[in-house]
C-alpha positions as a Markdown table, in Angstrom:
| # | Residue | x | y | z |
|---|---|---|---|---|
| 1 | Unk | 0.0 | 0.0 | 0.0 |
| 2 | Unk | 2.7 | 2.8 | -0.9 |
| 3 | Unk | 2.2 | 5.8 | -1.8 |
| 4 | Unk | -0.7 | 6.8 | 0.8 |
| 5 | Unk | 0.5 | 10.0 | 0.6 |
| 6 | Unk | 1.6 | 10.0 | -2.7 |
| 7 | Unk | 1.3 | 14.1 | -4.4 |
| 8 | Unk | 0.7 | 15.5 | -1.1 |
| 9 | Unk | 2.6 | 18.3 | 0.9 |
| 10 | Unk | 2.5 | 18.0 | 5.0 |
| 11 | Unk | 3.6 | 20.1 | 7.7 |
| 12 | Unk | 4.4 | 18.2 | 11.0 |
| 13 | Unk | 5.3 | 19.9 | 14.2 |
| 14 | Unk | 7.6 | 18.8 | 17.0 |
| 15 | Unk | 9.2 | 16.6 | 13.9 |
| 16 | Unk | 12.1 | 16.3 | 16.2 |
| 17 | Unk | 13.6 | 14.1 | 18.8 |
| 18 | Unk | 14.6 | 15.4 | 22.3 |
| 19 | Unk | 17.0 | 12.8 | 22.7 |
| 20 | Unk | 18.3 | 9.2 | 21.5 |
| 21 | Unk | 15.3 | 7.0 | 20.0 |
| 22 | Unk | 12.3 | 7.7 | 18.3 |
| 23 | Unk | 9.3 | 10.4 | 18.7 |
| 24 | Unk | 6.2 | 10.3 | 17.8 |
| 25 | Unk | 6.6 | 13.5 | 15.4 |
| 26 | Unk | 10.2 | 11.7 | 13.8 |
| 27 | Unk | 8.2 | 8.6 | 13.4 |
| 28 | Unk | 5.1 | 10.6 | 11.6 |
| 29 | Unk | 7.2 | 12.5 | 9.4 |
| 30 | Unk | 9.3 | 9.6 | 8.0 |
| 31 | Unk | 6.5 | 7.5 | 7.5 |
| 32 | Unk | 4.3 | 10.4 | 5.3 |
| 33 | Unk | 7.5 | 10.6 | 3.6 |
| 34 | Unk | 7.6 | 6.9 | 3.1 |
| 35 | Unk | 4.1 | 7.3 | 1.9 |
| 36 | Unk | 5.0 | 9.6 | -0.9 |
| 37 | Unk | 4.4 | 13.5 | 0.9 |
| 38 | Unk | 6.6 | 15.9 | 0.9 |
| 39 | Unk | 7.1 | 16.9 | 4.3 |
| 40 | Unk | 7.9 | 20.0 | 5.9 |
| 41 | Unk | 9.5 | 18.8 | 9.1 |
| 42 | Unk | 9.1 | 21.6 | 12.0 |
| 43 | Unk | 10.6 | 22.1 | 15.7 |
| 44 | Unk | 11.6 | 24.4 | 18.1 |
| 45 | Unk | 15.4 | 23.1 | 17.8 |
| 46 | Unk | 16.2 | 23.4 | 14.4 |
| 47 | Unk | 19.1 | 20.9 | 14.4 |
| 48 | Unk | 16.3 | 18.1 | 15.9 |
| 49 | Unk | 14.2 | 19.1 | 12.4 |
| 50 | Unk | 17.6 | 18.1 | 10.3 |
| 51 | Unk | 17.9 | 14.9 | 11.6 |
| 52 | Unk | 14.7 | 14.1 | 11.2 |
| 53 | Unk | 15.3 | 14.9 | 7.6 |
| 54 | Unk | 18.5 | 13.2 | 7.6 |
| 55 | Unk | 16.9 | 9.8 | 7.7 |
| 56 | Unk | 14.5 | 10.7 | 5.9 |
| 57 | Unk | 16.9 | 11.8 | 2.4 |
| 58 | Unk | 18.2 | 8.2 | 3.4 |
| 59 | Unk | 15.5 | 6.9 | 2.2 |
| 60 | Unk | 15.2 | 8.6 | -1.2 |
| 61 | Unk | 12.4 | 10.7 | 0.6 |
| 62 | Unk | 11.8 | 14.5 | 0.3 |
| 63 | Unk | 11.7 | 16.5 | 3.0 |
| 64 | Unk | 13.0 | 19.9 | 4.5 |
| 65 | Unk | 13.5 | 21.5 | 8.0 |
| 66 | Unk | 12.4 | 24.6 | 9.3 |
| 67 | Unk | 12.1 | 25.8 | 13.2 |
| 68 | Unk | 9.3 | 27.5 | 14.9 |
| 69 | Unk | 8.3 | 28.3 | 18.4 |
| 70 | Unk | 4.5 | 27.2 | 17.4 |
| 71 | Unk | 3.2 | 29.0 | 20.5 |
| 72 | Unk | 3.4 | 32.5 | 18.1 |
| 73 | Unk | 0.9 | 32.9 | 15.6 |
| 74 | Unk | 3.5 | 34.9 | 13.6 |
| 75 | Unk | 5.9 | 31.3 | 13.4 |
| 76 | Unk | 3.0 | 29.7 | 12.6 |
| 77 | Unk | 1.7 | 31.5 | 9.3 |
| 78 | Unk | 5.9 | 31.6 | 8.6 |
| 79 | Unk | 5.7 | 28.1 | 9.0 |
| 80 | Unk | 3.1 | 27.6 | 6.5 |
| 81 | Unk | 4.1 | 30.3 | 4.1 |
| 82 | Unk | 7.9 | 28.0 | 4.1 |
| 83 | Unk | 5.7 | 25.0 | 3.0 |
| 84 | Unk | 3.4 | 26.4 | 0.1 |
| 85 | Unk | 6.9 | 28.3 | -1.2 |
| 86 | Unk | 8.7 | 25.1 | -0.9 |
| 87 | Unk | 5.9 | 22.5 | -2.4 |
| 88 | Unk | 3.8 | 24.6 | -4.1 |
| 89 | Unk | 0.7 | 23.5 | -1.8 |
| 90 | Unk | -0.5 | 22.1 | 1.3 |
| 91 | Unk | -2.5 | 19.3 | 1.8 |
| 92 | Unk | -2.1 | 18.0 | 5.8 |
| 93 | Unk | -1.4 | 19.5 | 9.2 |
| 94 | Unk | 0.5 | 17.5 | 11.9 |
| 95 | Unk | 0.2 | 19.0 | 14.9 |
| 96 | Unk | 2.1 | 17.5 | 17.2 |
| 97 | Unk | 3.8 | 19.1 | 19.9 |
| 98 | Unk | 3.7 | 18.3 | 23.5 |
| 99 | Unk | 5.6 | 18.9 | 26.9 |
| 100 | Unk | 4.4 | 17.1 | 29.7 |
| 101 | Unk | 3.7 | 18.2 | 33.5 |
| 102 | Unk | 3.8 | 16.0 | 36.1 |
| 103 | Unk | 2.4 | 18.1 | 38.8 |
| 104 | Unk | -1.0 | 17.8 | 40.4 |
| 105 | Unk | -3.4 | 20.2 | 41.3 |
| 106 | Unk | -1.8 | 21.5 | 44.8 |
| 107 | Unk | 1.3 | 22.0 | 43.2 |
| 108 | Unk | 1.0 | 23.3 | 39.7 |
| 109 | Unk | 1.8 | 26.4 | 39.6 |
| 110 | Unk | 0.0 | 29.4 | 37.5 |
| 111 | Unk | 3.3 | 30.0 | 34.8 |
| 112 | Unk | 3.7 | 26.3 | 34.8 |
| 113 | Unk | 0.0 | 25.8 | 33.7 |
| 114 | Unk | 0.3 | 28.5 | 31.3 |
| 115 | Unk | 3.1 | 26.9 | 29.8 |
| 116 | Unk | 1.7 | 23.5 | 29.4 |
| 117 | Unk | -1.9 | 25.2 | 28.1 |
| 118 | Unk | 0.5 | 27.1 | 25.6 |
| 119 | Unk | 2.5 | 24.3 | 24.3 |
| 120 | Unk | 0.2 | 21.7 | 24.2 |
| 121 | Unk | -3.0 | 23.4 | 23.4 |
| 122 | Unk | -2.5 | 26.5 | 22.0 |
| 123 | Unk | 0.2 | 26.0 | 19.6 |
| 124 | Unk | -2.4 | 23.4 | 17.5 |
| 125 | Unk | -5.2 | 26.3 | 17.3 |
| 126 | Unk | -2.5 | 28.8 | 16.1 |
| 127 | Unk | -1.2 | 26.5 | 13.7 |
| 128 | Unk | -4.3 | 25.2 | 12.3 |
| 129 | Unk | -5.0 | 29.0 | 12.4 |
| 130 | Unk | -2.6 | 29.7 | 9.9 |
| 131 | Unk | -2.8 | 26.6 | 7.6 |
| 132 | Unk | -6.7 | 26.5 | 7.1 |
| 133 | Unk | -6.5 | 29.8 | 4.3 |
| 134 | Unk | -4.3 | 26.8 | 2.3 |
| 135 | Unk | -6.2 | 23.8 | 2.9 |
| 136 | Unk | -9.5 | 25.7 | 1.5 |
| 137 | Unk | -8.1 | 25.4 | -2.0 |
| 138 | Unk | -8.4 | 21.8 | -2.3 |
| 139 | Unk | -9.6 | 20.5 | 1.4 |
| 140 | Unk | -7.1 | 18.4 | 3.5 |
| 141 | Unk | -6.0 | 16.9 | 6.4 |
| 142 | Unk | -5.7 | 18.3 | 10.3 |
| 143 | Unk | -4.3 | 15.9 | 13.2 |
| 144 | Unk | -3.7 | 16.8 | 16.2 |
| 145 | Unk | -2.2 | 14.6 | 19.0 |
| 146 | Unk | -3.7 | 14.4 | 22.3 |
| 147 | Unk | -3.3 | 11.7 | 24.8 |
| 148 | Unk | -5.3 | 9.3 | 27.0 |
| 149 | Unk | -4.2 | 11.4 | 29.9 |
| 150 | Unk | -7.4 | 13.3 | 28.8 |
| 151 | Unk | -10.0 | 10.3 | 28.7 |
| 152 | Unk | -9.4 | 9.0 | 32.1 |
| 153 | Unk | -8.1 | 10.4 | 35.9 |
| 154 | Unk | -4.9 | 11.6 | 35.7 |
| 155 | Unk | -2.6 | 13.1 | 38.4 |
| 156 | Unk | -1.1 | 15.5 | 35.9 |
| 157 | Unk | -3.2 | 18.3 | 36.4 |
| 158 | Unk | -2.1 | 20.6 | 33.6 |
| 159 | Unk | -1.3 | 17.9 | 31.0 |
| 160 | Unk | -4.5 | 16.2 | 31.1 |
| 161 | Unk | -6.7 | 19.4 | 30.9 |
| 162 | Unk | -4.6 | 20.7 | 27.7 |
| 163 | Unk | -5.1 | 17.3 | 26.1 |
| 164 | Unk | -8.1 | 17.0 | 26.8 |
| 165 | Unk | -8.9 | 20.5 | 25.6 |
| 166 | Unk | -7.3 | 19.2 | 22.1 |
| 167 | Unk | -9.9 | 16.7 | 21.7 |
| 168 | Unk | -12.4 | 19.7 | 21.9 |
| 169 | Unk | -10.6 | 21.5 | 19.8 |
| 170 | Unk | -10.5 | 18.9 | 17.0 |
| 171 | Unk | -14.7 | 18.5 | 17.4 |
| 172 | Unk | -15.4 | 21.9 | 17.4 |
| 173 | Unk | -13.1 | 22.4 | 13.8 |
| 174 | Unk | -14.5 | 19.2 | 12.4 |
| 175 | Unk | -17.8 | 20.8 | 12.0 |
| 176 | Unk | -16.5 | 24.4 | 11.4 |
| 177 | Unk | -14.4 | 22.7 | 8.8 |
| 178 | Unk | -16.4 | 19.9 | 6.9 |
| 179 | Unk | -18.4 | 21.5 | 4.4 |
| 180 | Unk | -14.8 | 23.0 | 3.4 |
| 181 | Unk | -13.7 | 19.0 | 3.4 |
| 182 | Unk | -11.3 | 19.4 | 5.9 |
| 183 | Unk | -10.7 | 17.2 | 8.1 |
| 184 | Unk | -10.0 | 17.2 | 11.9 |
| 185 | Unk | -9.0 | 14.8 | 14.1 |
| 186 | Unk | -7.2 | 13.5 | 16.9 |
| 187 | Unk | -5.0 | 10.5 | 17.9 |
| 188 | Unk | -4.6 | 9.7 | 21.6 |
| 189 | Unk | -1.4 | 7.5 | 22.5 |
| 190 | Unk | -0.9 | 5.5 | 24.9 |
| 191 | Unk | 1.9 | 4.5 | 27.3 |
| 192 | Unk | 4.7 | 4.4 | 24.1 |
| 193 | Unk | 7.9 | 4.7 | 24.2 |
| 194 | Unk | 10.0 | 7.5 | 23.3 |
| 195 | Unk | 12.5 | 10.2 | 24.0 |
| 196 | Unk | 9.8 | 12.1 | 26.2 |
| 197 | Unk | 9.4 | 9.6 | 28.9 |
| 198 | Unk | 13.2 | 7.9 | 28.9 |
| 199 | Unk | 13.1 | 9.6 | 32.7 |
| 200 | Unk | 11.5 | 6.3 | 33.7 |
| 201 | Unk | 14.3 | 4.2 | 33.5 |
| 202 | Unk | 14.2 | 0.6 | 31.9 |
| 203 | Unk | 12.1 | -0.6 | 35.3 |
| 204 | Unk | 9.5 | 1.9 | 34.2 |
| 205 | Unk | 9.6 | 0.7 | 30.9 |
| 206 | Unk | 8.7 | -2.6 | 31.6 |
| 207 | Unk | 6.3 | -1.5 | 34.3 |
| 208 | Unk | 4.5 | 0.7 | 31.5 |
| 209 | Unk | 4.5 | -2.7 | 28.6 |
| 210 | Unk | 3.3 | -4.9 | 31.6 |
| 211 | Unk | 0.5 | -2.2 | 32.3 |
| 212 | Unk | -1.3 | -2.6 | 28.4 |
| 213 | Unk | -3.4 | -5.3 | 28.0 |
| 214 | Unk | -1.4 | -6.5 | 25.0 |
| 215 | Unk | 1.7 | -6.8 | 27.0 |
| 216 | Unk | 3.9 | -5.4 | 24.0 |
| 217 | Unk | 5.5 | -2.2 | 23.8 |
| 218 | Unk | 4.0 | 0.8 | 22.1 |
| 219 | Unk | 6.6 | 2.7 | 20.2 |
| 220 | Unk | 6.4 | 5.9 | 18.0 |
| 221 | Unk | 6.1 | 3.9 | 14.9 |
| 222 | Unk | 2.4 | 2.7 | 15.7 |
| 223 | Unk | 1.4 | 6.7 | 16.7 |
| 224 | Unk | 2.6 | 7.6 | 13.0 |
| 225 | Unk | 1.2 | 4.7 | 11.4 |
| 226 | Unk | -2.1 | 6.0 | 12.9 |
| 227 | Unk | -1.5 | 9.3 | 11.6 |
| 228 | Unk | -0.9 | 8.3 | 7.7 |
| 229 | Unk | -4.6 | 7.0 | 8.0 |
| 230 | Unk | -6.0 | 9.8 | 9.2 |
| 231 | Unk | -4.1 | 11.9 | 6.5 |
| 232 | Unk | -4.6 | 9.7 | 3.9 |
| 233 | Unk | -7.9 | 9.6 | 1.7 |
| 234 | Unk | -8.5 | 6.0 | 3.4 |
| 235 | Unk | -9.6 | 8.2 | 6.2 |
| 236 | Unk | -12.2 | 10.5 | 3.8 |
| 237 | Unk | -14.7 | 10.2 | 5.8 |
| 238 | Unk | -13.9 | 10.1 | 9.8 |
| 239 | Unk | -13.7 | 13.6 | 10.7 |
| 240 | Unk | -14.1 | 14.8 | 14.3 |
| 241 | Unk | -13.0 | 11.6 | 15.9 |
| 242 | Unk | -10.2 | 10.4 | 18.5 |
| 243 | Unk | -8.1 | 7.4 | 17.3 |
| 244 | Unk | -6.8 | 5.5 | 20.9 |
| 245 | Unk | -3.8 | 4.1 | 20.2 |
| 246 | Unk | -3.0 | 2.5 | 23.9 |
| 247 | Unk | -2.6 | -1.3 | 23.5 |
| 248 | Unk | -6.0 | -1.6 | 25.2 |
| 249 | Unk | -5.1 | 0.2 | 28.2 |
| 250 | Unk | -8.0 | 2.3 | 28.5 |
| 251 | Unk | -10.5 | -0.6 | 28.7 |
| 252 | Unk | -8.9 | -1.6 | 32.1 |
| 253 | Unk | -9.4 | 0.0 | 35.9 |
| 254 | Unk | -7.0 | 1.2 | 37.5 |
């Protein structure tokens, strides 16, 4: 099935990886390119953006880098206006940048919350802000990732409000957005593995693939296999929805 993507241009954020292994944005952006898109790939560190597109020219793929701090609306319509001069076009957003927060409600502070509302919830309305004008022309894709953290109790406070506030995000520009067939969705990952949460140690690790129901590891590759459907016309008509992508661990208790 290559060639999902094949004639399409994509912008996806926090393409980078904070440290060794695989993000979820790295994963996304080398698989569209896999799939035939041309991808803009976008983070705050521009050097994380290059290696991304590193691997990517590897593989024969075609991709470029460019850095943002998606959190300013003015980034985010340069962001865009880099793509369309680059490719011509625009046919998919990616929005997927995230920091977490780990504190609960008695000690999250009020800079830390705005930072975490910001980053994580923020950045996706600026930057779907900015690349609806160009997703008019022909109608498109928008993803946005939030996380489980909003579908169930959760002791980081901030975190799981701003995620969950993507998920309301995404339904509220599904229907703004559908008779202009664009699309809006979200994906919501699971306990995976990447650069983000290598603070847990490998005890933590296997605590977290013990946890899933599966009892296999979730790694970035299955949150940007999940994304190529819901960019790719297989996906035409599922707007407004929430892909869980957890390894079953939302069906459980606690």
């Amino acid at each position: 099935m290559a060639g999902r993507l094949a004639n399409k241009v994509a912008i996806v954020t926090g393409a980078g990886s904070r440290g060794p292994g695989l993000g979820n944005g790295k994963a996304t952006s080398i698989l569209f390119a896999r799939e035939g898109a041309r991808v803009l790939c976008v983070d705050s560190v521009l050097e994380r953006a290059e290696e991304t597109v590193k691997e990517i020219a590897r593989e024969g793929g075609d991709a470029s880098a460019g850095a943002a701090d998606v959190t300013r609306a003015s980034d985010c319509r340069a962001m865009v206006a880099a793509a369309v001069e680059r490719y011509g076009r625009l046919d998919i957003l990616h929005n997927n940048v995230g920091i977490e927060s780990r504190a609960g409600i008695l000690e999250v502070s009020e800079e830390e919350w705005d930072r975490v509302m910001a980053v994580d919830l923020k950045s996706m309305m600026l930057a779907s802000q900015a690349a609806i004008p160009m997703l008019l022309e022909r109608g498109g894709a928008i993803t946005c990732v939030s996380s489980i953290a909003a579908l169930r109790g959760h002791q980081r406070t901030a975190y799981a409000a701003a995620k969950a506030g993507v998920i309301g995000l995404v339904i509220t520009l599904a229907e703004q957005l559908a008779p202009k067939r664009i699309r809006v969705n979200a994906i919501a990952p699971g306990q995976v593995w990447t650069p983000m949460v290598a603070y847990h140690g490998e005890p933590g690790r296997e605590e977290r693939r013990r946890r899933t129901p599966l009892g296999i590891e979730g790694t970035a590759w299955d949150i940007g296999w999940a994304a190529v459907y819901l960019a790719s016309d297989e996906a035409r008509w599922v707007t407004g929805q929430t892909l869980i992508v957890d390894g079953g661990l939302t069906l459980t208790t606690r």
